[in-house]
N, C-alpha and C positions, 0 to 999 in steps of 0.2 A: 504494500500500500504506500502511496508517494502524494505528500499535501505540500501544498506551496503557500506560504503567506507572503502579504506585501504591504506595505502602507503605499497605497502608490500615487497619493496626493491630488486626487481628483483628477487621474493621469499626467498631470502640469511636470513636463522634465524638466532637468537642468537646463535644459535650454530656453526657458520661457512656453514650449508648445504645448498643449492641451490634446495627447491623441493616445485615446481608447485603447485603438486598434494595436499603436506600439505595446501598451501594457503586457496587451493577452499574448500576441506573435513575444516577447521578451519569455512572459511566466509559462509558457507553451514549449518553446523551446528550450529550458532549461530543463524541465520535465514531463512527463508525459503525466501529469500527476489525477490521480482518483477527484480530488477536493483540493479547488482553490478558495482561500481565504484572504478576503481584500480590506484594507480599512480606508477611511475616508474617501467612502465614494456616497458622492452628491446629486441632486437632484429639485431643479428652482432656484439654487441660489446662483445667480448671474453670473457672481463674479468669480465663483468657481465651473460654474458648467456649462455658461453658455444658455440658463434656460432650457439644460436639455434635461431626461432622464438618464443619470450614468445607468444604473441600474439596468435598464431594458435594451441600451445598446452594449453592457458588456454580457447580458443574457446572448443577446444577438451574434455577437464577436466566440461563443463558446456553446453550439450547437450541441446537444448529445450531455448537457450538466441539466439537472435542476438546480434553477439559481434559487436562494436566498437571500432576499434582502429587509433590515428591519433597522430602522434609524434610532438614533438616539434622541437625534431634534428632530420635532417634527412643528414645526408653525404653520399660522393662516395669515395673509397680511390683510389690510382692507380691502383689496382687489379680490378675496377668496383665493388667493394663490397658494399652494400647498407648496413649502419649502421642507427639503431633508434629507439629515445628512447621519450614514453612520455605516457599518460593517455588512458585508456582503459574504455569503459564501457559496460558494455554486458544486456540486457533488454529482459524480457517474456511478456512485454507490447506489443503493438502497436507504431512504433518509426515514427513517422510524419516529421521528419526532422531531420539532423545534420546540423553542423559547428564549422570548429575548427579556434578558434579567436588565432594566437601569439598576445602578449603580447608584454609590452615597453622592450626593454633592453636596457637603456640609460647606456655609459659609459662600454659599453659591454669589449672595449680593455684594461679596464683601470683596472680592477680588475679581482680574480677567480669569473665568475658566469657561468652559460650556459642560454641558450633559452628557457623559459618558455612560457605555454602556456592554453586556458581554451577548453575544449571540453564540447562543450554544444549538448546534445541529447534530443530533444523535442519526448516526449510518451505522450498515449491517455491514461491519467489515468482516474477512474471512477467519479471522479470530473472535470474533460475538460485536455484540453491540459497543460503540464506539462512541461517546461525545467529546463531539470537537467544539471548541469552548475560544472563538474569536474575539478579540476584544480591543481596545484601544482608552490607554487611563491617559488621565488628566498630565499635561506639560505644565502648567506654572504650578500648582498647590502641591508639594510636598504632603502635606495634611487630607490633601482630596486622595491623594493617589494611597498613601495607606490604608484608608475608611475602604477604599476600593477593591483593595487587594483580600484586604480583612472579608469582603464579601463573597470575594470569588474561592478563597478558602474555604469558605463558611457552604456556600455552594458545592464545591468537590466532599466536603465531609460530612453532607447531607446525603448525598447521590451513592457515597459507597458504602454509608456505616446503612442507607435502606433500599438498596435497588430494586430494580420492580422490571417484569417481563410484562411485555404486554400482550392481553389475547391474539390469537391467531386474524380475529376478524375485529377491527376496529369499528364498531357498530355500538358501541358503550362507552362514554366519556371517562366512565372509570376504568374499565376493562382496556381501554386501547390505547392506556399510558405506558410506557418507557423509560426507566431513568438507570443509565448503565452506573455503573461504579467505574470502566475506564474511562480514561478521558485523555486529550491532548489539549491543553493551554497555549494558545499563540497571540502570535499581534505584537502591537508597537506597544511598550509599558512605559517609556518615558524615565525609565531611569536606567544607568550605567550598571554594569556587572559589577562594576564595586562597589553600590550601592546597599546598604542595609536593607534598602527595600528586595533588592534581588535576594537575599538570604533569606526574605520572611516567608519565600515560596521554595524556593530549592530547600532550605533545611526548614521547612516547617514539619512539625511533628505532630498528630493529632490521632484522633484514633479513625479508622479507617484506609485508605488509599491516600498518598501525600504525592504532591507535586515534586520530580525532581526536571532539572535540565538537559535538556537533549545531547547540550554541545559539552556537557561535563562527561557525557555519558559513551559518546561517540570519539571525543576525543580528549581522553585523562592529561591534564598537564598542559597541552598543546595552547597557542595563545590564540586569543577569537579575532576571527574576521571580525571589520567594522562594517555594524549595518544602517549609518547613516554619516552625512558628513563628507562624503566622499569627493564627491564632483561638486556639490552645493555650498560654496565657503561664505556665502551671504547671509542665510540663517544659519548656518554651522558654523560663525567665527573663530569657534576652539579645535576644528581639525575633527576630521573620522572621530565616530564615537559608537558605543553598540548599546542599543535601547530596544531592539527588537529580540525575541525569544520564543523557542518552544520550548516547554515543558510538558515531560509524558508522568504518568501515574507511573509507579514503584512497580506494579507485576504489567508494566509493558517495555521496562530496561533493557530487557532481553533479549528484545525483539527487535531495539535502531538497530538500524544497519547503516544508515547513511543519515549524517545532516554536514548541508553543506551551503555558503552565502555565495550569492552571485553579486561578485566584485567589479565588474565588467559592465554593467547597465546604467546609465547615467539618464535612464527614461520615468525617476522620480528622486528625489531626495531621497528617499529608502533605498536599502536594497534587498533583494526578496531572500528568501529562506526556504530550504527544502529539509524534509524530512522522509523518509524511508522506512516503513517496518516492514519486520517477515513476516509471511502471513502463515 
């Protein structure tokens, strides 16, 4: 099984261009991957989209997925104009269930932040039921993004200490629920590997299934690709830096086989991420 994540910044590259198409031919050719996982992609706001829907032309751009898409913002303006913006995922698996969890925004008036959010897509991968857990935390509030993390833990240690199968035939709101105990965590988290906040999900300990890191796991010792910063030195004035991550649950360790950053792509200020299990 091969997922690719991106923050791919409303498609907008280092070059100032806005184009879709490069995203997917970039995240396409890097892998041939089951499930891609996008953050910041837009839809009504002008000045990132053009007024378009991202959402239904990168539907369009990756024929043969069911896309996923659930914002975090979601407003009306006076003109009844529906603006939104938040994480995408699109899967050639078998998708068992969604839910899109908001996230804390303490302190929301008090500072620039916006409304973040995790979009969790449960697929029948060839090892059992799989939720893949997309997400994108807050850039300025150090405080928001803890409250945040703190949720998404809270969420993995809900999901594995009660998992639940669901019936064969989804014809009962009760009966046609879902909620695996694995998971994959990805997306843009907004803080650096040296960060305490990255310790509060790699060494979290709780009961049930715990979050560790892909790139600890795939490669002991070895130093990280940077996945942002790269080509962009405008908003990255401090040089390459890594704020993007997967993290798999403890009994899916076993099974990377591959994680690797595409260093090479200057068609977002991010750069994308691949991961790999055996199946």
């Amino acid at each position: 099984m091969r997922l690719v994540t991106w923050n791919i910044q409303c498609g907008k590259g280092c070059d100032g261009v806005t184009d879709l198409a490069r995203i997917v031919a970039v995240a396409k050719e890097m892998a041939d991957a089951d499930v891609f996982c996008f953050q910041e992609v837009s839809s009504g706001f002008s000045k990132l989209d053009g007024d378009m829907d991202q959402s239904a032309q990168i539907a369009a751009l990756l024929p043969g997925y069911l896309p996923v898409f659930r914002p975090a913002i979601e407003t009306m303006d006076g003109a009844n104009v529906l603006h939104q913006f938040g994480n995408m995922t699109l899967s050639r698996l078998p998708i068992l269930q969604i839910a899109n969890h908001l996230l804390p925004w303490p302190g929301a008036g008090a500072m620039r932040s916006m409304r973040r959010h995790a979009l969790e897509v449960t697929v029948q991968a060839a090892f059992g039921a799989l939720r893949i857990v997309n997400t994108h935390l807050e850039y300025h509030s150090a405080g928001q993004r803890e409250a945040q993390i703190t949720r998404l833990l809270d969420l993995q240690q809900e999901a594995s200490t009660s998992p639940k199968v669901s019936d064969s035939q989804h014809n009962d709101p009760y009966g046609g629920q879902t909620v695996a105990a694995s998971s994959l965590l990805c997306g843009d988290f907004n803080f650096d590997v040296s960060d305490s906040q990255h310790a509060l999900i790699h060494q979290s300990v709780r009961s049930g299934l715990n979050y560790r890191d892909a790139w600890t796991i795939c490669h002991p010792g070895q130093s990280r690709s940077p996945t942002c910063g790269l080509y962009d030195h405008a908003q990255w004035v401090d040089g390459p830096d890594c704020r993007d991550f997967i993290f798999t649950t403890e009994d899916l360790t076993g099974l990377v086989r591959r994680v690797e950053v595409n260093g090479k792509t200057d068609a977002s200020d991010h750069q994308p991420i691949l991961i790999e299990l055996a199946d």
